[in-house]
C-alpha positions in Angstrom: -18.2 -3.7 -4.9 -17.9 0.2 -5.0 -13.8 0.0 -5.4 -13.3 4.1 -5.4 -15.6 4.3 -2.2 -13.6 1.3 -0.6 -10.2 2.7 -1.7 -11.5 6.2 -0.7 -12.0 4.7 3.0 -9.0 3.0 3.6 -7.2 6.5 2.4 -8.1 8.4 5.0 -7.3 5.7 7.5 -3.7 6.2 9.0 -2.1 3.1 9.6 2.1 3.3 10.1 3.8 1.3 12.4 1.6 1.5 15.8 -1.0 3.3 14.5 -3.6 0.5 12.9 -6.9 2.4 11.5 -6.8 0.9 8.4 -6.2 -2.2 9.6 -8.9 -2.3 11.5 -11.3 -0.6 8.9 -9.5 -3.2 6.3 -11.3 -6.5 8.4 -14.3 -4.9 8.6 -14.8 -5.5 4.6 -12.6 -8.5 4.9 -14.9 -10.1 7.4 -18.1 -10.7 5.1 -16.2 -12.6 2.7 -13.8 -14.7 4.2 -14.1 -17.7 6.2 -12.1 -17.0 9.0 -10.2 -13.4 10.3 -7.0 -12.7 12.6 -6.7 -9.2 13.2 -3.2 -8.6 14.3 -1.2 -5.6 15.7 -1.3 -4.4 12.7 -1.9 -6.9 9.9 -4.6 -8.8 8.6 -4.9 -12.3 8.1 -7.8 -13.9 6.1 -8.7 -17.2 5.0 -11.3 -18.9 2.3 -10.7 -22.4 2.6 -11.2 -24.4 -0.4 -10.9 -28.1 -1.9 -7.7 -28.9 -1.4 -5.0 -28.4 1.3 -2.9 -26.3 -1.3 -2.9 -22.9 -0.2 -2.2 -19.3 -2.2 -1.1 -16.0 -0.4 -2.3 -13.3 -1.8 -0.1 -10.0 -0.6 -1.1 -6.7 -0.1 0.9 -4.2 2.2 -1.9 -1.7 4.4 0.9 0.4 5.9 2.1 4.2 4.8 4.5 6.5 5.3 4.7 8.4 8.0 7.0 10.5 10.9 7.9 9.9 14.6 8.1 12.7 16.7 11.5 13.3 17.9 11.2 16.3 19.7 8.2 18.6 21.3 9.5 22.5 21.2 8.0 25.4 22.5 5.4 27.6 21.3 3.7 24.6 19.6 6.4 23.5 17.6 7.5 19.5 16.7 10.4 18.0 15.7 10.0 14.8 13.5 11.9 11.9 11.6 10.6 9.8 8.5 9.1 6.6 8.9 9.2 5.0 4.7 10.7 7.0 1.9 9.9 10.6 2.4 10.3 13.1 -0.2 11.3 16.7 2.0 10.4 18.4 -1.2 6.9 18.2 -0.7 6.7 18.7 3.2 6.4 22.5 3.4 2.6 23.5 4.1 1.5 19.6 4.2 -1.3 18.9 6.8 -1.1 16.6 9.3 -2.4 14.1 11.9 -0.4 13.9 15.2 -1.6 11.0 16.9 -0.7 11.7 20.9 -2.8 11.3 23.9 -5.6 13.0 21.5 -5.4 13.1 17.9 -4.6 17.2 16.9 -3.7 18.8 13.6 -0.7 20.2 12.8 1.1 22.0 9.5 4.9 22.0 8.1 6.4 25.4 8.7 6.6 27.1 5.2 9.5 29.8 4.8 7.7 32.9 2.8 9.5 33.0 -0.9 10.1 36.8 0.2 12.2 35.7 3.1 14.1 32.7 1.5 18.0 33.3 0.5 18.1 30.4 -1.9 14.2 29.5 -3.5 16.0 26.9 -5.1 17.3 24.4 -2.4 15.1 22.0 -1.1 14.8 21.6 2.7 16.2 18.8 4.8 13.4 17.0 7.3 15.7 18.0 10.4 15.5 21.3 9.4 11.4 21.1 9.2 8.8 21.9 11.9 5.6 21.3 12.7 3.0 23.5 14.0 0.4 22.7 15.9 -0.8 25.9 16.8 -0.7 25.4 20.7 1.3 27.7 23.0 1.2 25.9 26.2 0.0 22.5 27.1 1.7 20.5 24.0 3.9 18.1 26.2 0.4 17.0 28.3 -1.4 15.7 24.8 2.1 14.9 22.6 5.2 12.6 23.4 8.4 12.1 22.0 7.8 8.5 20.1 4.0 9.7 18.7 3.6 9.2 15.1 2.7 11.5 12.6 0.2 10.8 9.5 -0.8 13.2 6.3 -4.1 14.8 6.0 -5.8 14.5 2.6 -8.7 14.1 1.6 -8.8 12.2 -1.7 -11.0 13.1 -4.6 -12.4 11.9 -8.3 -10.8 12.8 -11.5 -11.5 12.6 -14.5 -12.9 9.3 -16.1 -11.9 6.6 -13.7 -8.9 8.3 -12.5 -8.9 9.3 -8.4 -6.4 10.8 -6.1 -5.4 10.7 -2.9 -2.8 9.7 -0.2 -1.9 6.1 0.8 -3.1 4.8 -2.5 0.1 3.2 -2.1 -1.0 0.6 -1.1 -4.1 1.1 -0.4 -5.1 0.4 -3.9 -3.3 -3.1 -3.3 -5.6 -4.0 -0.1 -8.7 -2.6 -2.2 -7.8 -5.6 -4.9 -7.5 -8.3 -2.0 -10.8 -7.1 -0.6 -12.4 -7.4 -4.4 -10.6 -10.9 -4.9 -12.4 -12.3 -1.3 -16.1 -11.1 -3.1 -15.6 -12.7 -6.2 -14.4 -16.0 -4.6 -16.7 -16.4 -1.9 -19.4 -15.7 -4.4 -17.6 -18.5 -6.7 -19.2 -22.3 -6.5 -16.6 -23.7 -4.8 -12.4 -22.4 -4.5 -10.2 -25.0 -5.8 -7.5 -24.7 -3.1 -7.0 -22.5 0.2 -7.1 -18.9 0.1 -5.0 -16.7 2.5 -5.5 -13.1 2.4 -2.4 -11.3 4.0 -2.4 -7.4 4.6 1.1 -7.0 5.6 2.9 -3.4 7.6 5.8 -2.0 7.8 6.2 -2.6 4.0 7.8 1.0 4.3 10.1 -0.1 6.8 11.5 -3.0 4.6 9.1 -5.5 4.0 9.1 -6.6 8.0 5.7 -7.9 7.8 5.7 -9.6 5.4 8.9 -11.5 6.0 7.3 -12.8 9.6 4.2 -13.6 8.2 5.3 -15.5 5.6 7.5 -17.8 7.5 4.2 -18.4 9.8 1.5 -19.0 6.8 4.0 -21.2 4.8 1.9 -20.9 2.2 2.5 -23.4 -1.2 2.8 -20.1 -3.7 2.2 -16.4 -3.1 0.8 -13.4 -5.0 1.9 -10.1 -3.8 -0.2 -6.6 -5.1 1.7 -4.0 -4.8 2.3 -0.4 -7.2 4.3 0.5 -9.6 5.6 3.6 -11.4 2.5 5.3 -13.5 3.5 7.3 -16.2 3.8 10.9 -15.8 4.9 14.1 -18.1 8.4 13.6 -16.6 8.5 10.1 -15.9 10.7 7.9 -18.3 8.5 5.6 -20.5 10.8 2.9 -20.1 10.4 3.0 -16.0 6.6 3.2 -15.9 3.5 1.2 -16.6 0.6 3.3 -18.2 -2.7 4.6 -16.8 -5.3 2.9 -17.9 -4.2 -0.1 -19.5 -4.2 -2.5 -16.7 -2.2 -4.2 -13.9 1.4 -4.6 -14.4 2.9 -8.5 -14.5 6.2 -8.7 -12.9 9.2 -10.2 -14.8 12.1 -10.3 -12.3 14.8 -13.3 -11.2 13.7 -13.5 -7.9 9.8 -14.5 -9.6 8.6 -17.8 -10.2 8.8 -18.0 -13.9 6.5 -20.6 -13.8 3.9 -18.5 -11.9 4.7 -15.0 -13.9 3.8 -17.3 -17.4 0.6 -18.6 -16.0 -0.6 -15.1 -14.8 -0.2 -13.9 -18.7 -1.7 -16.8 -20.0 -4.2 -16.2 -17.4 -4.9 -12.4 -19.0 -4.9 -13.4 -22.1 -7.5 -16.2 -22.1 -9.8 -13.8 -20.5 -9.1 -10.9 -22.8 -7.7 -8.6 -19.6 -5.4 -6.1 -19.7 -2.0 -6.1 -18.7 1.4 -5.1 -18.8 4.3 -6.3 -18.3 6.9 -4.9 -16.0 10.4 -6.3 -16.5 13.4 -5.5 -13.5 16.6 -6.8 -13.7 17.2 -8.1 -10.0 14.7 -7.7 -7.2 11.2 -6.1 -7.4 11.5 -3.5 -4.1 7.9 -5.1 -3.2 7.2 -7.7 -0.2 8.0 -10.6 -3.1 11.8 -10.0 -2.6 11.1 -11.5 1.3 8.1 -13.8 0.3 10.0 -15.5 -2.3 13.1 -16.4 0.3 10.8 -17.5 3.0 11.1 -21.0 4.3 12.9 -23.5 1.9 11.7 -20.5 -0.9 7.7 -19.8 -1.9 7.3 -19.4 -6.0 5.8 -15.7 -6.1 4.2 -13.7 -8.5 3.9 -10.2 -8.7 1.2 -7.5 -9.9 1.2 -3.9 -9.8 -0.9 -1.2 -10.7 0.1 2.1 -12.0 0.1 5.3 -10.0 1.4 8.7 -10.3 3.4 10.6 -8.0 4.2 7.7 -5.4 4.7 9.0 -1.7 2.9 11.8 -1.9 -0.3 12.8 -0.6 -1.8 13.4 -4.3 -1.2 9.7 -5.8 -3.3 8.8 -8.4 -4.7 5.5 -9.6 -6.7 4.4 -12.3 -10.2 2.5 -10.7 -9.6 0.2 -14.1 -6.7 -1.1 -13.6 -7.6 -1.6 -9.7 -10.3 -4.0 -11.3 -8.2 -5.6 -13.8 -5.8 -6.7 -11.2 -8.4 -8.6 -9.3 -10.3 -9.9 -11.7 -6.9 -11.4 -13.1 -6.1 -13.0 -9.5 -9.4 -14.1 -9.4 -9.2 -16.3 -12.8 -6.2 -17.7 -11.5 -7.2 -18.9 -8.2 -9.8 -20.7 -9.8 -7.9 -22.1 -12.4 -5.9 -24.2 -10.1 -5.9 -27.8 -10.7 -4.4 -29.9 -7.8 
């Protein structure tokens, strides 16, 4: 499987809470390699069935940050809120899908340094707008309650290294699709398979709390990302580009599971790191993990720069390293 180009389509793809294009472009890979699909408001559930009646979830959120338009102004103008953890730092002069009764482009207002007072203080959202470049007719095509997505188009780096937007978690969904190849390719799966892309993620792990309590699954895997490093990021709170997917070690991980995914690595000479956090993870584990009576979860990240942004970037490597890991662990279950 071509990871960049997969991970490169599902970037463009908007997909926040009510808005489900990746979701949908998601189950169109998903649907050659697993045994059975549901395609949900927006999630996607999909299942290999194996040899036994033990069954894994394997975790990856498909939603992104985003806005909700709270107000349409005159001459063009919008007024919006956040939807996840936005940065206002990097709003002013961002592109922009608004997704109304058509789909139109819009821009952040950007304030000419010449006509600042203070070039030093970062804006507030509420103080932003968006343009749209309409005079009249906005309120027939945009409604208070439309969401807002970021334009980008990603692009290659250097080496293995892409960028984009929505690599968080893009990148995550793009390991679950390359762990349903490799197992449906595989002789036979030594226990059930589910394969959950999970929203609202950004919203507090919503999804994947509901979904969770439905599957009942026996153990879970969640993909997620981590902090890369970065020329101003502190080495002790990131993993490195490059050098593989990141192993949780948290509290609220089965210890039992977190040990067998190293041992898992290791036998099969794959790259990892380990990522250690002192209470929970901030990753759908944290609501997995309570689920039920409790499901033992595991946890594995891959490094990327500049989270929640719309220039992320992600290492195709360690992308593969992270499935290839799951893979050799799903089929090294013995029931």
């Amino acid at each position: 499987m071509d990871i960049k180009k997969v991970l490169f389509d599902l970037s463009v793809a908007s997909d926040v809470a009510g808005i489900e294009g990746a979701v949908n472009k998601a189950a169109q890979y998903f649907s050659s390699y697993v045994d059975s699909i549901e395609i949900g408001t927006d999630s996607v559930v999909g299942v290999l069935n194996g040899d036994s009646n033990y069954s894994i979830l394997i975790d990856a959120h498909i939603d992104e940050i985003g806005f909700i338009v709270t107000s349409v102004e005159q001459k063009g103008f919008l007024k919006v809120s956040a939807m996840g953890g936005i940065d206002a730092r990097l709003l002013c002069s961002q592109a922009v899908v608004v997704h109304g009764k058509e789909e139109i482009i819009g821009v952040f207002c950007s304030t000419p340094p010449h006509l600042k007072k203070d070039s030093d203080q970062a804006p507030k959202l509420e103080d932003l707008y968006i343009d749209t470049g309409f005079n009249d007719g906005l309120k027939d095509i945009v409604k208070v309650g439309d969401r807002v997505t970021f334009l980008q188009t990603p692009a290659q780096l250097l080496g293995g290294r892409i960028t984009g937007k929505s690599f968080d978690n893009r990148a995550g969904v793009a390991v679950a699709i390359e762990v349903a190849r490799q197992l449906k390719k595989a002789d036979n799966i030594p226990c059930n398979v589910v394969f959950l892309l999970s929203d609202q993620e950004e919203l507090g792990c919503r999804g994947a709390q509901t979904k969770a309590f439905e599957l009942a699954p026996d153990e879970a895997l969640v993909v997620d990302v981590s902090f890369g490093d970065g020329a101003d990021i502190p080495e002790e709170k990131a993993g490195k580009l490059s050098q593989g997917t990141m192993i949780g070690i948290s509290p609220v991980l089965s210890k039992k599971v977190t040990d067998k995914l190293i041992e898992i690595a290791r036998l099969n000479d794959l790259r990892f790191q380990r990522e250690v956090m002192g209470g929970t993870t901030s990753t759908n584990a944290d609501v997995i993990s309570t689920s039920k009576s409790g499901i033992p979860c595991g946890l594995l990240s891959i490094p990327l720069r500049n989270m929640h942004t719309t220039v992320e970037v992600v290492d195709i490597n360690d992308i593969q390293s992270t499935a290839d890991i799951i893979v050799k662990y799903v089929l090294s279950f013995k029931g």
